[in-house]
N, C-alpha and C positions, 0 to 999 in steps of 0.2 A: 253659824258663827265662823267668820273666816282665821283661819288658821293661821298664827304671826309663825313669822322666820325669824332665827334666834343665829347668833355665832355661837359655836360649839368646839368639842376638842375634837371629833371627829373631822371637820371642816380642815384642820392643822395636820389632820394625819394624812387627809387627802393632797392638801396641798403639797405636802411632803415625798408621795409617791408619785405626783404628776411635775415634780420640779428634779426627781432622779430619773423620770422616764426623760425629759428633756435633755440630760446629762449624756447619753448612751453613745448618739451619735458623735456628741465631738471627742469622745470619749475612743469612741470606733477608729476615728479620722485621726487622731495623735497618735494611734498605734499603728493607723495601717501606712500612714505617714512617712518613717523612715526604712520602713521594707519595701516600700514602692519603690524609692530614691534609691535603693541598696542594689533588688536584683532589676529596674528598669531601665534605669538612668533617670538625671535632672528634667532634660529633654523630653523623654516617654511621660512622664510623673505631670509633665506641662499638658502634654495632648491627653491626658485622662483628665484633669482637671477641668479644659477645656469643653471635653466632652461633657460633661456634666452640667460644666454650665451651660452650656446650648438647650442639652436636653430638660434642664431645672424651669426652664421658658413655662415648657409645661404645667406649671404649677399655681401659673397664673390665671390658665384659661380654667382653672377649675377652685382657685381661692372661692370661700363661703360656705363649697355643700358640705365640709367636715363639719362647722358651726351650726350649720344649719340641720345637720343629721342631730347634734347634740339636743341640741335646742328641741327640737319639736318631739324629738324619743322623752324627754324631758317634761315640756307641757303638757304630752297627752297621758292620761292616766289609763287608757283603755287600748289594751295589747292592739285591738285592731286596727287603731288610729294609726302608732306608733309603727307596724306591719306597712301601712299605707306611704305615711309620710318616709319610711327609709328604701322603699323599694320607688317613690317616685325621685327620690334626690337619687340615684343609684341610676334612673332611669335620664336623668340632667346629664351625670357627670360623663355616663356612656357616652351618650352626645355631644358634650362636651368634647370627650377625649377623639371621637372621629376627626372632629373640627379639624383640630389642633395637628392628630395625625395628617390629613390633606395636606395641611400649612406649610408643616415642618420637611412634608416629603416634597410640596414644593420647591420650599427654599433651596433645599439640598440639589436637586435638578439645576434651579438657576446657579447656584455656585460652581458650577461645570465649565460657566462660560465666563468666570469673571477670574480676569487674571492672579489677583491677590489670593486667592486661595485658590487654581489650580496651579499656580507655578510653586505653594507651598512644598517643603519639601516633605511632609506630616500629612499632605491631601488626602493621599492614599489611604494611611490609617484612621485618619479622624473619617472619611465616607464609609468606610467598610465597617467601623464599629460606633457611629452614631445611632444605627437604627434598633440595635441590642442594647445601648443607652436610653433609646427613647422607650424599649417595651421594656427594661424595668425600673424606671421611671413609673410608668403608668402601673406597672403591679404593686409599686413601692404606695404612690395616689391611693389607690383601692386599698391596701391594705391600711393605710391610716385612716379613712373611712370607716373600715368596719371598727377600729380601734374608738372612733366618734360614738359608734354604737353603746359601745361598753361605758365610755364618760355617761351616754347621756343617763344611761342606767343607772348613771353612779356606781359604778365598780369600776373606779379608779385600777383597783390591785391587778384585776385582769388584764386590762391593757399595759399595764408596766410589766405583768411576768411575758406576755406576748411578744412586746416589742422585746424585752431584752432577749427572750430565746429568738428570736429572729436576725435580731443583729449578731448574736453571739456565733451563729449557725454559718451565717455569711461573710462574718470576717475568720473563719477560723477554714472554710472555703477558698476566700481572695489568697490568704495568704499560703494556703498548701498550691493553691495553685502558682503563684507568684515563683515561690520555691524551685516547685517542680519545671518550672522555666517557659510556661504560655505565657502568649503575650493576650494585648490589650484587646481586641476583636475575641477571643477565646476566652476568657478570663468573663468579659461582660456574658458572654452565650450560657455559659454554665451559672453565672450569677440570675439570670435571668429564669435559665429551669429550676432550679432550687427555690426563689424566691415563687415564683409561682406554686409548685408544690407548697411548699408553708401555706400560704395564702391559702389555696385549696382548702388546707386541713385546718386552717384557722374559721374560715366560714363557716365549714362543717360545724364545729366543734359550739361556736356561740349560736349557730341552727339549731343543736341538738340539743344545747345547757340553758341559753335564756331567751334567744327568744326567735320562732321559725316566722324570717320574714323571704324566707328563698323560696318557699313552696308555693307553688300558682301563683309567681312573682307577677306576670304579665296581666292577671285578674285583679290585680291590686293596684295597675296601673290609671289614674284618675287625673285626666289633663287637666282639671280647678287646682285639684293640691299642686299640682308641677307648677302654675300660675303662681299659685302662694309663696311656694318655694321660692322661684325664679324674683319674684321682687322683695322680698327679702334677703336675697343674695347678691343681685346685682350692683348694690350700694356697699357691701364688704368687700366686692371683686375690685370696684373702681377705687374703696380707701386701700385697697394692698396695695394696688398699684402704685398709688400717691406715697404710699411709704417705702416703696422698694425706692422710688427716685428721693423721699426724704433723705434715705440711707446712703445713697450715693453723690448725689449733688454736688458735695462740699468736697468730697474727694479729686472732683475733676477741680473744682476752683482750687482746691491746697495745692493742687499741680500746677495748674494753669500760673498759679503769682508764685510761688514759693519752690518747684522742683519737687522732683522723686524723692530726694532724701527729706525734705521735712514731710512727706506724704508718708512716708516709713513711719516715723516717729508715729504722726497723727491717725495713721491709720491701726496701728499696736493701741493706743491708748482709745479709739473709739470703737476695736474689737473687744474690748475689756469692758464699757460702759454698756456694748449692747447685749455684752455675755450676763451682764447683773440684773438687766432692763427683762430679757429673756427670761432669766430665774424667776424672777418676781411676779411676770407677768404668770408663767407655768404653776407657780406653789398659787396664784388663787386663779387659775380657771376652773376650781371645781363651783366659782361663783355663777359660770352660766348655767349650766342641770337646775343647779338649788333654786336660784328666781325665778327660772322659767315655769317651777311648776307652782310659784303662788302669785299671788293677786297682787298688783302694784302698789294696792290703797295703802297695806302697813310695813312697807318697808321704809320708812323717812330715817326711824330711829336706826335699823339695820345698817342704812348707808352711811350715816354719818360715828357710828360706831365703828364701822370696815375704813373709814380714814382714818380716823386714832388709833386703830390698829396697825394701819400702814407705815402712819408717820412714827410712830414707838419703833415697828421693825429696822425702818429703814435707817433710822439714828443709831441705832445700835450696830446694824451689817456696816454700814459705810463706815465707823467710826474702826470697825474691826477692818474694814479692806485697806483705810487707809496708813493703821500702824503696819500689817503686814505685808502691805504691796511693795516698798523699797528691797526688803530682803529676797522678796521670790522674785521679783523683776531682775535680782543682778543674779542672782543664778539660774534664770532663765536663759537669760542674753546674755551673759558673761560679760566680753570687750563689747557689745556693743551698747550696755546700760550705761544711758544716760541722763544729766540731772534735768535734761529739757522733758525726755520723755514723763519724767514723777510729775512735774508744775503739770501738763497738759492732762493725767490721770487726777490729778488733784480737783484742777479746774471740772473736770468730766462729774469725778462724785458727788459733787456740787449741783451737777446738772440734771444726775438719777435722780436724787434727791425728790427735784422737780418732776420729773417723770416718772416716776412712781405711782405718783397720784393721779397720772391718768388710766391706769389701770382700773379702777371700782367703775370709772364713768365709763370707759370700754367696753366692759361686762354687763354693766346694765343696759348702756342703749344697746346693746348683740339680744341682750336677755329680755327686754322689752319692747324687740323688734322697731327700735328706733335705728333701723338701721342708715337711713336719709341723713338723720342729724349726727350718725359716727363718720359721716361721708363731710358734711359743715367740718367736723369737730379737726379730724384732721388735713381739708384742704385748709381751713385758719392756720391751722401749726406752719402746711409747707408755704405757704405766699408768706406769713409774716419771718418764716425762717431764713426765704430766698431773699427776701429784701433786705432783712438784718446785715445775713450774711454778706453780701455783696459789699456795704456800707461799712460794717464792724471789722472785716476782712481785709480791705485797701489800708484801715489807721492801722489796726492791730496785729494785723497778717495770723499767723492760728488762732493767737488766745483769741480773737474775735469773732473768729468763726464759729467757735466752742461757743461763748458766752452768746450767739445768736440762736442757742438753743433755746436759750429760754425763753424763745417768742412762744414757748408750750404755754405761758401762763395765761397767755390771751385766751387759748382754745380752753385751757382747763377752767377760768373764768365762763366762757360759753355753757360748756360742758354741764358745768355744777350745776350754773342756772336754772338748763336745759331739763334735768335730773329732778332739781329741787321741785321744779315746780308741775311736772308731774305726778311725783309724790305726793303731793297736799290730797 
């Protein structure tokens, strides 16, 4: 008899503690914020940010194996599957990260000889502390990995006391360090042994409590499952990528026709739609583990259950963000709250609304290794968005930009279909 999947309160509590584990970092980032700017300067505070984002590049060459670690620890019911399939994604991402390392120390080499950034006058620092960005970077990678371990287990709880003693460890680090008056090169070097150490003792510790996939790692290595892996993942790599440029696109257009200052505006109120978009998606990713480990045939009722639950939630949070966003936004921004910025937040809650409900269809084509058709799902989204926008943007200049959001509804129409008829 195959075993139906039900929604439960349990599902709410998970979703609960993988939507505060999401919270931590920007949580990290607003504190460590104005001590940067305090003992660094504006300037320094630029070339860390900087750094980060070069090194964040990184992230791309290795999007899928955390999902994919989830997913298949998830499917297989038999510790030694699970053994196989996390030590051959582990054995991807190494590979991966050589790649990447090659690339990055390339680049750096050619930036030697290109004017624009050796006559920087920040050259000097951003070369000497990129490559301490780039190694913890990659321990920070591995370490959310092994965190994929624990989701796929479903023990949510684990990975959220982990992450948060890690981040809490490293910011209370940055900032003695900061204090104490190292700079940026120094700061990253000791960020780097600390975080590594954790790591260490984080491996250990889910080695030793749930499940020993470190030991005779290289025995367990199986080029069929890396194959397996590898095309399952290479369709999540190429929709990330599609959505990092969904994400930015319309930023270089708000500039391009409209200036820096309405790019201000627009860019506050589209950090705030993808901080919600973010929350939502986090409180139900405990949807991939769950479906991965049942049979496709009876989830139809399941699915269209997890949208009525969406749409119930999300009528109620927006309806709450939108009476309270006027008052936090003027004491946020104090002189610079303005009544353009709330109409463009307004417009935006309108557009979660819509995006929302592409979350359940996300989860299951990751969780039913449709991963080809979440690759459809969201190049639909960016061609009918880039075309909108171009068009909606010339009459309307922002509000049309925004409203070319909702070219989601074409893919979320794909999407369902996609879904539906699977399920039969």
């Amino acid at each position: 008899m195959i075993k139906k999947i039900t929604l439960d309160k349990k599902d709410f509590f998970n979703g609960f503690i993988i939507a505060s584990s999401s919270l931590i970092s920007p949580i990290s980032f607003l504190i460590l914020t104005p001590i940067f700017i305090n003992y660094l300067g504006l300037e320094k505070y630029g070339v860390w940010i900087l750094i980060f984002s070069l090194s964040n590049f990184l992230r791309i060459s290795t999007f899928g194996i955390d999902t994919s670690i989830t997913h298949f620890v998830a499917k297989n019911s038999s510790y030694k599957k699970k053994k196989i399939f996390i030590n051959n994604n582990f054995l991807i991402l190494f590979f991966l990260f050589g790649l990447a390392f090659f690339f990055l120390f390339f680049l750096i080499q050619i930036s030697n000889y290109i004017p624009f950034f050796k006559n920087n006058d920040n050259y000097e620092i951003i070369k000497n502390s990129i490559t301490f960005a780039i190694i913890f970077t990659f321990i920070n990678i591995y370490q959310n990995n092994l965190y994929s371990i624990m989701n796929g287990l479903e023990k949510f709880n684990v990975s959220f006391f982990l992450t948060l003693i890690s981040k809490i460890i490293i910011l209370i680090l940055q900032i003695f360090l900061l204090i104490s008056g190292f700079q940026i090169k120094e700061i990253l070097l000791f960020s780097s042994i600390i975080l590594l150490f954790i790591t260490i003792l984080e491996t250990f510790y889910i080695n030793l409590y749930y499940i020993n996939f470190f030991n005779f790692f290289f025995k367990k290595i199986d080029l069929k499952i890396s194959k397996i892996i590898f095309d399952y993942t290479k369709y999540i790599s190429i929709s990330s990528v599609i959505s990092i440029l969904n994400s930015n696109v319309d930023k270089l257009f708000v500039t391009h026709i409209l200036g820096l200052k309405n790019l201000v505006y627009y860019s506050i109120s589209y950090s705030i739609f993808q901080l919600i978009h973010t929350l939502y998606g986090s409180f139900f990713k405990w949807m991939i583990p769950k479906i991965s480990k049942f049979n496709k045939l009876n989830m139809k009722v399941f699915f269209n259950k997890l949208n009525l639950v969406i749409i119930i939630l999300a009528i109620l949070s927006l309806l709450i963000i939108k009476l309270i966003s006027p008052l936090i936004l003027s004491l946020w921004l104090d002189k610079n709250y303005n009544v353009i910025l709330i109409s463009y937040i307004d417009l935006f809650l309108i557009i979660n609304f819509i995006f929302v409900l592409s979350i359940p269809i996300n989860n299951f084509l990751i969780s039913l290794e449709l991963t080809k058709n979440l690759y459809y799902f969201n190049l639909i989204n960016f061609i009918l968005f880039a075309f909108f926008m171009i068009i909606l943007g010339n009459i309307f200049d922002v509000y049309g930009i925004i409203i070319a959001r909702l070219a989601m509804i074409f893919a979320l129409i794909y999407g369902y279909k996609k879904i539906i008829k699977i399920l039969k």
